[in-house]
C-alpha positions as CSV (number, residue, x, y, z in Angstrom):
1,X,-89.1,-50.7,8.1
2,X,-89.5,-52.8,4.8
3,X,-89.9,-56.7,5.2
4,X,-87.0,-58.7,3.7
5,X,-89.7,-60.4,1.5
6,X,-90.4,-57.2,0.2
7,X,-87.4,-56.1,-0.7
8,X,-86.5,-59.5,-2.5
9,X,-89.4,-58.7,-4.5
10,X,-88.9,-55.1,-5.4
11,X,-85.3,-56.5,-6.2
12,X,-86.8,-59.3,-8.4
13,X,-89.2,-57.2,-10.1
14,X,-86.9,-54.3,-10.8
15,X,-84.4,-56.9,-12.3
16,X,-87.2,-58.4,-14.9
17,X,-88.1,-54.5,-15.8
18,X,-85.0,-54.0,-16.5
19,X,-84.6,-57.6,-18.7
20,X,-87.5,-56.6,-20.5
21,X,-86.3,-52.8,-21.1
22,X,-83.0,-53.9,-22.4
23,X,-84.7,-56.9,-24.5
24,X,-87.4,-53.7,-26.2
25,X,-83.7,-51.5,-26.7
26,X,-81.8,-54.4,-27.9
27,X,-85.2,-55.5,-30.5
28,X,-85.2,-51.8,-31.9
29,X,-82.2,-51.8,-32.5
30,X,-81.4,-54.9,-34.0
31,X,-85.2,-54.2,-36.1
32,X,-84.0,-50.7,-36.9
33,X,-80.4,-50.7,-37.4
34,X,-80.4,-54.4,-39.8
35,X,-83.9,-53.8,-41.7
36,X,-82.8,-50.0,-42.7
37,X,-79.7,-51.8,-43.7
38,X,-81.2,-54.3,-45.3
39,X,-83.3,-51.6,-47.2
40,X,-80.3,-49.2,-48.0
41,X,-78.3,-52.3,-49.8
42,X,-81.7,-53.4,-51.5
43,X,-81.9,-49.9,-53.2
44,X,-78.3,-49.6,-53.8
45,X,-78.9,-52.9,-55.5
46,X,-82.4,-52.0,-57.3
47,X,-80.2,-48.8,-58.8
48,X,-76.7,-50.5,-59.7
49,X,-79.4,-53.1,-61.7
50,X,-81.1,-50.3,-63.1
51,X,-78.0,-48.6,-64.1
52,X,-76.8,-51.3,-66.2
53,X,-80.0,-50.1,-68.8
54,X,-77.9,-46.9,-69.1
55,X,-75.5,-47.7,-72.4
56,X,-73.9,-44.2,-71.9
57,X,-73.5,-41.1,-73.8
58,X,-76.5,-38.2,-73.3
59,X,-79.2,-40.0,-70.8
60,X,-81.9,-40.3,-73.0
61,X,-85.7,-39.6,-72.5
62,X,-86.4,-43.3,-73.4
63,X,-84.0,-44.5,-70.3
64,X,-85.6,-42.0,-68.1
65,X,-89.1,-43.5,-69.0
66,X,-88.1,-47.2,-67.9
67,X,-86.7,-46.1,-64.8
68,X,-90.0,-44.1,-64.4
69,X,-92.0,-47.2,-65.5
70,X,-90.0,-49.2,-63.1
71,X,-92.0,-47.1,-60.1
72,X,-95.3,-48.6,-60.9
73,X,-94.4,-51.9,-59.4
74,X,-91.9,-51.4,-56.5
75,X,-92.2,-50.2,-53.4
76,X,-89.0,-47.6,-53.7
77,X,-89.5,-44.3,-55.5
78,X,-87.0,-44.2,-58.4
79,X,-86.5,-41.7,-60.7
80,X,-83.6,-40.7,-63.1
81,X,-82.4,-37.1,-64.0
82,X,-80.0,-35.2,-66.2
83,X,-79.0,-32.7,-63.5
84,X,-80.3,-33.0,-59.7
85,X,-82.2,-29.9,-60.4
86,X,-84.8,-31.3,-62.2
87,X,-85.7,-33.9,-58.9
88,X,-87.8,-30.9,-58.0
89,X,-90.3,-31.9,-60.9
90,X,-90.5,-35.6,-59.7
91,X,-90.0,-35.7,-55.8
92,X,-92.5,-34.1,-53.3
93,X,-90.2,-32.8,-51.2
94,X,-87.6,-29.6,-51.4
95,X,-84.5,-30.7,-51.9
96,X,-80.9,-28.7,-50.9
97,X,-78.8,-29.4,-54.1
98,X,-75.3,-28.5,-52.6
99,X,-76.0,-30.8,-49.4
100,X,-77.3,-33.4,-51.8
101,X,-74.4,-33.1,-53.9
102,X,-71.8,-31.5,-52.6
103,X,-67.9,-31.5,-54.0
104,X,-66.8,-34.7,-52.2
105,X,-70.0,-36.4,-53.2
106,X,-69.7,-35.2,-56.8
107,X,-66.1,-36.3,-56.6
108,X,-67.7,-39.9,-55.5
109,X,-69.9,-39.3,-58.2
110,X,-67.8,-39.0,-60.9
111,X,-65.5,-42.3,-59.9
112,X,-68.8,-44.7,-60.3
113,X,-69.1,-44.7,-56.2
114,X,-72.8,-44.6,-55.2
115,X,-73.4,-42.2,-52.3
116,X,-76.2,-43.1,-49.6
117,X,-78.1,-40.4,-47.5
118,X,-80.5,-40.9,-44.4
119,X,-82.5,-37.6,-43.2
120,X,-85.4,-36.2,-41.5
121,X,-87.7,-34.3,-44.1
122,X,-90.0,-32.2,-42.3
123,X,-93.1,-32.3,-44.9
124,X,-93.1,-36.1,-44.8
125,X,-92.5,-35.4,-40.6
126,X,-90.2,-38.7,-41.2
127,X,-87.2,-39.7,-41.9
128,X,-85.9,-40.7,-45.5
129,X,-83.3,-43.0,-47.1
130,X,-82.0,-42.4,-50.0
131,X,-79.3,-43.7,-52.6
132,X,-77.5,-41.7,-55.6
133,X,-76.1,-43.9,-58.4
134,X,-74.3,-42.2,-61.1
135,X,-74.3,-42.3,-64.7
136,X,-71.0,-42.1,-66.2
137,X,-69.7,-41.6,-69.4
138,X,-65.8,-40.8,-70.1
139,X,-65.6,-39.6,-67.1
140,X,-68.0,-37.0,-67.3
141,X,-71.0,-37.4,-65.5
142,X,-74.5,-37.8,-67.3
143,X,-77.2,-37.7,-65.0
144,X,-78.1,-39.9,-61.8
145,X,-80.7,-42.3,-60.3
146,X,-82.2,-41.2,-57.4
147,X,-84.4,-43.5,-55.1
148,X,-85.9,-42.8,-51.8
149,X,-87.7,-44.6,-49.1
150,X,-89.6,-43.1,-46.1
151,X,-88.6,-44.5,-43.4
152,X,-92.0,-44.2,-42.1
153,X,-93.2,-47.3,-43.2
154,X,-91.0,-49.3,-40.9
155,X,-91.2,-47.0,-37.8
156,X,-95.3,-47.7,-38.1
157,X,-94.9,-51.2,-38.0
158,X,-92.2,-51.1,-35.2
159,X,-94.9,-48.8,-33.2
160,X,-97.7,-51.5,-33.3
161,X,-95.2,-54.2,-32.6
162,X,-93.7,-52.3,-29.6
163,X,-96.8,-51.4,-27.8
164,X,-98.0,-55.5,-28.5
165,X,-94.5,-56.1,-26.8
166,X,-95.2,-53.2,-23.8
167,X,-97.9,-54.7,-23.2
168,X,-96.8,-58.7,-23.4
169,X,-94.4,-57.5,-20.9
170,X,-97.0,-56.0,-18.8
171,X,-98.8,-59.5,-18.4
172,X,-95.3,-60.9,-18.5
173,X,-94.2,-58.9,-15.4
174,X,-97.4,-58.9,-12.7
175,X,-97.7,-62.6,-13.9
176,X,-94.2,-63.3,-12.7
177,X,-94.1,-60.7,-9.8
178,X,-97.1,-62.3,-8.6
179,X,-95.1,-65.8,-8.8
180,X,-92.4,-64.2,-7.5
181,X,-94.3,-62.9,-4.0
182,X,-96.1,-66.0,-3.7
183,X,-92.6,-68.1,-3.5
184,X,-91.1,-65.4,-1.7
185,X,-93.9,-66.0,0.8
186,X,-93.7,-69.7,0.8
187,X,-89.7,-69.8,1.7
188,X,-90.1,-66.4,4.2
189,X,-92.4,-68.7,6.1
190,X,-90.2,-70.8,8.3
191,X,-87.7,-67.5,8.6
192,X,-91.0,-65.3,10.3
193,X,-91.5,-68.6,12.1
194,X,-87.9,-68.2,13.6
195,X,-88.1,-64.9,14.4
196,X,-91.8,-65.2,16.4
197,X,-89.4,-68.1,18.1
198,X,-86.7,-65.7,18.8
199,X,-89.0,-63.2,20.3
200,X,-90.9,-65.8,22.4
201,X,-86.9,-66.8,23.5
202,X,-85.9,-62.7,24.4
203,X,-88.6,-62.9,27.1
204,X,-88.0,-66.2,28.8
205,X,-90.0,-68.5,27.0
206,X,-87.3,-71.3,26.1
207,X,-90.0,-74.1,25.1
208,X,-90.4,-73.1,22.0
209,X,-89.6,-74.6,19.0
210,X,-89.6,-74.4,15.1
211,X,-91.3,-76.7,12.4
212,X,-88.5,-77.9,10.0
213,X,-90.0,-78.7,6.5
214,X,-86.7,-79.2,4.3
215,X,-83.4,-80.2,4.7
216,X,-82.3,-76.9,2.7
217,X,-80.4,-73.9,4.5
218,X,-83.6,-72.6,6.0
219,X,-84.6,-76.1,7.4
220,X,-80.6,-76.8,9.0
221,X,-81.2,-72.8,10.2
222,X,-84.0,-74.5,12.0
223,X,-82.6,-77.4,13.4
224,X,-79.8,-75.2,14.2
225,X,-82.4,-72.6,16.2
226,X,-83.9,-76.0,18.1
227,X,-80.6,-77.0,19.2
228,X,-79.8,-73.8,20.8
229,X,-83.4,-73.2,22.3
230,X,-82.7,-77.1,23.5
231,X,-79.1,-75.9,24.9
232,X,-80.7,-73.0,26.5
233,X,-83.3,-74.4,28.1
234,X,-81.3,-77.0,29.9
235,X,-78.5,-74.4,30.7
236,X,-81.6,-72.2,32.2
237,X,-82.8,-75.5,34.1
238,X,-79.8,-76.3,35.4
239,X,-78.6,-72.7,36.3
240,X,-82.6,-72.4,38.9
241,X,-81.7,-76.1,40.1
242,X,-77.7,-74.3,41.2
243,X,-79.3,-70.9,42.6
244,X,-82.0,-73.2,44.8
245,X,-79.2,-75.6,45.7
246,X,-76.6,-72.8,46.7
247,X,-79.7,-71.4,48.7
248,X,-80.4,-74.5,50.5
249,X,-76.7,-75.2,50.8
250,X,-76.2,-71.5,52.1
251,X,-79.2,-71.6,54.2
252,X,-78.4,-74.6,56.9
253,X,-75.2,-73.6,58.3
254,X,-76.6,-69.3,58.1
255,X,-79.7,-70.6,60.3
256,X,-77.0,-72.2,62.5
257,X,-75.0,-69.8,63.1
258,X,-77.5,-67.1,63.6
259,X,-80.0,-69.2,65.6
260,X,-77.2,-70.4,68.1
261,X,-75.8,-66.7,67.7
262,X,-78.9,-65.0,69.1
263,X,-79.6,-67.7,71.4
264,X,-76.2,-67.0,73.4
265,X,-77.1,-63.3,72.8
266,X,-80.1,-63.1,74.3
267,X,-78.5,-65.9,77.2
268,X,-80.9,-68.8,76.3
269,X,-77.5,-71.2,76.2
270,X,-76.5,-72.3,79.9
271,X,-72.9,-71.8,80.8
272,X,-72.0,-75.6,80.5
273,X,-73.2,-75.6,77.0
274,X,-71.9,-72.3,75.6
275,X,-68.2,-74.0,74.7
276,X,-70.3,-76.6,72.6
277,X,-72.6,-74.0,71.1
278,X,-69.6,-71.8,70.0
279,X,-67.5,-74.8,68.7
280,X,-70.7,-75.3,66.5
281,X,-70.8,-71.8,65.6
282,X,-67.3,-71.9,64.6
283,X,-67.7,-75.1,62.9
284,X,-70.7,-74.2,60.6
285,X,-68.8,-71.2,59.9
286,X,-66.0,-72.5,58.4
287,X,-68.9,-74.6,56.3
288,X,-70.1,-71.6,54.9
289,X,-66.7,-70.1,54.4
290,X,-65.6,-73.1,52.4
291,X,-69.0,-73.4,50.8
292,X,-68.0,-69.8,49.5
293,X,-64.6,-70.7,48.4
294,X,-65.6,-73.4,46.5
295,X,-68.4,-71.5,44.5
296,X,-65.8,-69.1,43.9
297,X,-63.2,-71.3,42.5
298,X,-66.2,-73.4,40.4
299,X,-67.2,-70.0,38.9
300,X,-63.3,-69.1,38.2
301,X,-63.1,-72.6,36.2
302,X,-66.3,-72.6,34.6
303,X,-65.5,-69.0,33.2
304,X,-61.5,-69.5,32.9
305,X,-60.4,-68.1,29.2
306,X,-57.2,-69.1,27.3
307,X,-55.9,-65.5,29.0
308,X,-54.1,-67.5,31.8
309,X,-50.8,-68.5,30.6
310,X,-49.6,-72.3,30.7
311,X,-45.9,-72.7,31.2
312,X,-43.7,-75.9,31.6
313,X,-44.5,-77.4,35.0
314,X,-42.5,-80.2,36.8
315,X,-45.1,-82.8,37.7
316,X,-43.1,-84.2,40.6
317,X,-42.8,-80.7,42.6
318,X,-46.5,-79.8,42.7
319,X,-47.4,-83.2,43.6
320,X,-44.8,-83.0,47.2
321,X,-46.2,-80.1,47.5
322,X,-49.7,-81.0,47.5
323,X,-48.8,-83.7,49.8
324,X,-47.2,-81.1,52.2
325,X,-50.2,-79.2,51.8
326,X,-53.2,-81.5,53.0
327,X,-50.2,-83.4,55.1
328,X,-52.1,-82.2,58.4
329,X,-55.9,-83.7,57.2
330,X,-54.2,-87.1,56.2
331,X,-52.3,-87.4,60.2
332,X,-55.6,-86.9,61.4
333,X,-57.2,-89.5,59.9
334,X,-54.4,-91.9,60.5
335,X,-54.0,-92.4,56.3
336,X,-50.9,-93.3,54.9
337,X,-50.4,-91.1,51.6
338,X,-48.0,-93.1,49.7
339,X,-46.5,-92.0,46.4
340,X,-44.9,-93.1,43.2
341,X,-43.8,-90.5,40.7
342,X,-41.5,-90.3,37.5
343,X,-39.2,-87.4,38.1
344,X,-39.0,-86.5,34.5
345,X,-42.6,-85.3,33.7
346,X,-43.2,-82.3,32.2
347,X,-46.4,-81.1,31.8
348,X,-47.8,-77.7,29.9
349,X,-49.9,-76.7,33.0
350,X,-50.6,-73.9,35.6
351,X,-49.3,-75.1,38.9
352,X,-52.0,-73.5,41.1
353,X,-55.3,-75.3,38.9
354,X,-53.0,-78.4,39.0
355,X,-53.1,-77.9,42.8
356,X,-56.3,-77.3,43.6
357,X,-57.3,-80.4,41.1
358,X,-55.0,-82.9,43.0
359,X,-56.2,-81.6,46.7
360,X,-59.4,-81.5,46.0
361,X,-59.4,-85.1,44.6
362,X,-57.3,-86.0,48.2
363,X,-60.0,-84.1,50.3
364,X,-62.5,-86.6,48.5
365,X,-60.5,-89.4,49.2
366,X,-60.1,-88.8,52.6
367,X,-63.4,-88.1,53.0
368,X,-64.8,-91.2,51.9
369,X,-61.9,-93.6,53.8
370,X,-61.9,-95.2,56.9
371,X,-59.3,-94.0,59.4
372,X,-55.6,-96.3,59.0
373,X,-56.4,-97.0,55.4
374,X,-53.9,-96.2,52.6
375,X,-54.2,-93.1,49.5
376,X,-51.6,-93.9,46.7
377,X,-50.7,-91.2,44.4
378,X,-48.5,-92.4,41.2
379,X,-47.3,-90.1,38.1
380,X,-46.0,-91.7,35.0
381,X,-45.9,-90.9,31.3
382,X,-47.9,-92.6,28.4
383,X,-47.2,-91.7,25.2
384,X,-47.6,-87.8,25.1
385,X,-49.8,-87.7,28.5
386,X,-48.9,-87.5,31.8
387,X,-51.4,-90.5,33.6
388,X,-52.1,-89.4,37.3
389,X,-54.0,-91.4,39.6
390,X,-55.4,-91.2,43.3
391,X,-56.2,-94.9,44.5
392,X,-58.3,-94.9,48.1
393,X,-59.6,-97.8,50.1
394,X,-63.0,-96.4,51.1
395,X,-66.8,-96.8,50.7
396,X,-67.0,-97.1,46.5
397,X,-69.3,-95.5,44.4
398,X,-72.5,-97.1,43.3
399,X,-72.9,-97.9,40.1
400,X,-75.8,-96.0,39.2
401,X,-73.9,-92.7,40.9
402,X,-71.1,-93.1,38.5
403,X,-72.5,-90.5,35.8
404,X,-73.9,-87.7,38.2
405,X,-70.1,-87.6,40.2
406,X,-69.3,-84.5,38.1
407,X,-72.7,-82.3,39.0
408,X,-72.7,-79.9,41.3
409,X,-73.7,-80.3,44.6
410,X,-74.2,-83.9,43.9
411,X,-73.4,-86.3,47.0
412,X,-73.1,-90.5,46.8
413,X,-73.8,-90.5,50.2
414,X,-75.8,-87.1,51.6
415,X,-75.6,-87.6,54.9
416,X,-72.3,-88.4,55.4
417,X,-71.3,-85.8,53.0
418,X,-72.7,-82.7,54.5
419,X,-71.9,-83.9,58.3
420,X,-68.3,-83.6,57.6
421,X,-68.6,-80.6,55.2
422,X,-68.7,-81.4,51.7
423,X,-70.7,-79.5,49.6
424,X,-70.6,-81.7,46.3
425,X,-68.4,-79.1,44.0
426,X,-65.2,-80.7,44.3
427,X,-65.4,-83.1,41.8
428,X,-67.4,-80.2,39.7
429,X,-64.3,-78.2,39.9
430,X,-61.9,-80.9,38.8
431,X,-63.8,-81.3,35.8
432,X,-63.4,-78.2,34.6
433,X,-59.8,-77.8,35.7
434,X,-58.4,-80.8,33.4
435,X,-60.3,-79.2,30.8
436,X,-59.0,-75.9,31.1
437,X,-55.6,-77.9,30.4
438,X,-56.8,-79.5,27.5
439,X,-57.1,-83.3,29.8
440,X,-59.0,-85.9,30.5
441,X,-60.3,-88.1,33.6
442,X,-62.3,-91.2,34.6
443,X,-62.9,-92.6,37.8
444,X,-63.4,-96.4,38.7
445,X,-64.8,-97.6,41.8
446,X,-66.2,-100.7,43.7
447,X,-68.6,-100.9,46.7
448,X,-66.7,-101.5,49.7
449,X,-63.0,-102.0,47.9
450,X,-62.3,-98.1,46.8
451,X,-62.1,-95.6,44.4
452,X,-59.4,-95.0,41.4
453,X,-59.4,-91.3,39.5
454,X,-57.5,-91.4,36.6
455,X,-56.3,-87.8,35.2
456,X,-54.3,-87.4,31.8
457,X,-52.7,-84.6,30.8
458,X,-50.8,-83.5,27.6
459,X,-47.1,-83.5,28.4
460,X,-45.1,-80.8,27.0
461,X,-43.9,-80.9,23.3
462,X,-40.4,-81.6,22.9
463,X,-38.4,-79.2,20.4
């Protein structure tokens, strides 16, 4: 497979051949096509000058001796004829009298129009201009100038200055190729850099990192790269620090129930204790089984996509029946779940997330309350939002447990936590709930007073 760099090269370098190809077509042209030009109007010129010697009547031998004489000092050969025939005598060359002078150039001829031929002349092995000016008299026609010019001359000199220009090109080319490679080079640099990063990154190794020497494309490429290596990294961090937790979390209540499991198998549990040792069975059971749930509905969240469809919901419903729900876990704890709700909210929502957010934020509230306290639950609208909040009169939150609330499997208080059966995701889980509906929360506690989670949702547009 061809490197990139090479390829930009090749593209480069194929792109200056072709500059300096058209530039060599476009010179010999221009040299060519103008200077023979140039020297066909010169000679039309030389022989309309020469022609004004000519005073008519028979073309005398004295007229044709001046125009011979006029040889000696220019660089055109000029000569001057009573009939074409007799150029035989004074060029070097056989010439084809009715191709010379045909009908339609004798018709030319004899209205005073001068008649200019370019051909290739095989003695010569050259091309050769050539311009016919007439001599007229009364309408009769007298003789003719003829001047030629081998074209020779100004092929030669285009030869030696093409091959100085082939071969300035030449230098011209590997000079800039080789500039070209080297700068290609320099700016592939930090790209091979990314990719040895990228391959390091395809087989686990997320430490690595790239230098960033600009600010240009390349250099945000690379700040870009370091970000994501950063991203994945923490994500692959975090995702060993869940799989050890769910295994520790996993593993008490499995070792509980099959340790007490094979004990009253193999009858190691006396009869007086077996209730007990089933009751604890039964209760690490329903641990696990929760445990489970919860991973379940934390992966459900954390992967949720905009495929679920959110429909008009009436706030005030889903809360009574969230209170009907956990209505059994409050009457055991001797809490008083009070509420205050505006009727008329309306929120854009799907009514089983919004239920598992608002009983797993009254689970945590009971949890962390003191039997005979008071939960108040109040709805009201702000604005476009839909303010919910969950007051308790528990234990608090510390301070520096505040930004950790939202991590899974984090506990404020451990002990208490897993005695009763928390696992740490249901605060996990309402974070990625209100933002599957596009909301917010906070929460605001104080040691010893309580705990106030405040959840705002976008209510539904009005038409």
């Amino acid at each position: 497979m061809t490197k990139l760099s090479t390829r930009i090269w090749i593209i480069i370098v194929a792109f200056l051949a072709i500059t300096v190809l058209f530039m060599y077509v476009l010179t010999n042209f221009l040299y060519e096509g103008l200077y023979v030009k140039d020297a066909e109007n010169s000679m039309v010129e030389i022989g309309e000058k020469l022609s004004t010697m000519y005073d008519g009547g028979k073309v005398t031998d004295d007229f044709i001796n001046k125009i011979d004489h006029y040889n000696s000092y220019s660089n055109v050969n000029v000569f001057a004829v009573r009939n074409p025939r007799e150029l035989s005598a004074c060029v070097p060359f056989d010439i084809d009298y009715d191709t010379l002078i045909g009908p339609d150039e004798r018709e030319q001829l004899l209205k005073g129009k001068t008649i200019t031929k370019k051909g290739y002349e095989k003695r010569f092995d050259r091309q050769v201009i050539s311009a016919i000016i007439p001599l007229t008299d009364h309408n009769r026609l007298e003789g003719i100038i003829y001047i030629y010019f081998p074209l020779a001359k100004i092929t030669e000199m285009a030869s030696k200055e093409v091959f100085i220009l082939l071969g300035s090109a030449a230098i011209f080319i590997f000079l800039i190729g080789f500039g070209v490679f080297k700068g290609i080079k320099h700016i592939m640099k930090p790209l091979k850099d990314l990719q040895n990063a990228a391959e390091k990154m395809a087989v686990g190794d997320y430490e690595t990192r790239v230098e960033v020497n600009s600010k240009d494309e390349i250099g945000q490429l690379a700040q870009t790269f370091n970000k994501m290596a950063t991203s994945i990294q923490q994500e692959d961090e975090e995702q060993k620090l869940f799989l050890a937790t769910v295994s520790h979390e996993l593993r008490t209540p499995i070792s509980y129930v099959k340790g007490y499991g094979e004990a009253l198998e193999r009858g190691y549990i006396e009869e007086s204790q077996r209730q007990e040792t089933l009751a604890l069975i039964v209760r690490e059971a329903n641990r696990l089984e929760k445990l489970t749930n919860e991973l379940l509905q934390l992966s459900r969240a954390v992967n949720q996509t905009d495929t679920v469809t959110l429909y008009p919901l009436p706030l005030a419903e889903t809360i009574r029946e969230v209170v009907h729900i956990t209505e059994q876990q409050v009457n055991q704890k001797a809490i008083n779940l009070r509420t205050d709700i505006d009727e008329e909210i309306i929120i854009n929502a799907d009514e089983e997330k919004v239920q598992q957010i608002l009983i797993n934020l009254i689970e945590n509230a009971l949890r962390y309350s003191e039997e005979k306290t008071e939960i108040i639950m109040s709805a009201k609208r702000e604005g476009n939002l839909a303010i919910i909040t969950i007051q308790d009169h528990g234990i608090g939150i510390p301070e520096e447990d505040m930004p950790h609330i939202a991590e899974r499997f984090y506990r404020v208080n451990k002990a208490r936590s897993r005695s009763d059966g928390g696992s740490g995701l249901g605060l996990s889980i309402v974070d990625q709930l209100v933002k599957y509906h596009k909301g917010t929360w906070y929460i605001t506690s104080e040691l010893g007073i309580g705990t106030i989670v405040t959840i705002q949702i976008p209510l539904i547009e009005e038409l």
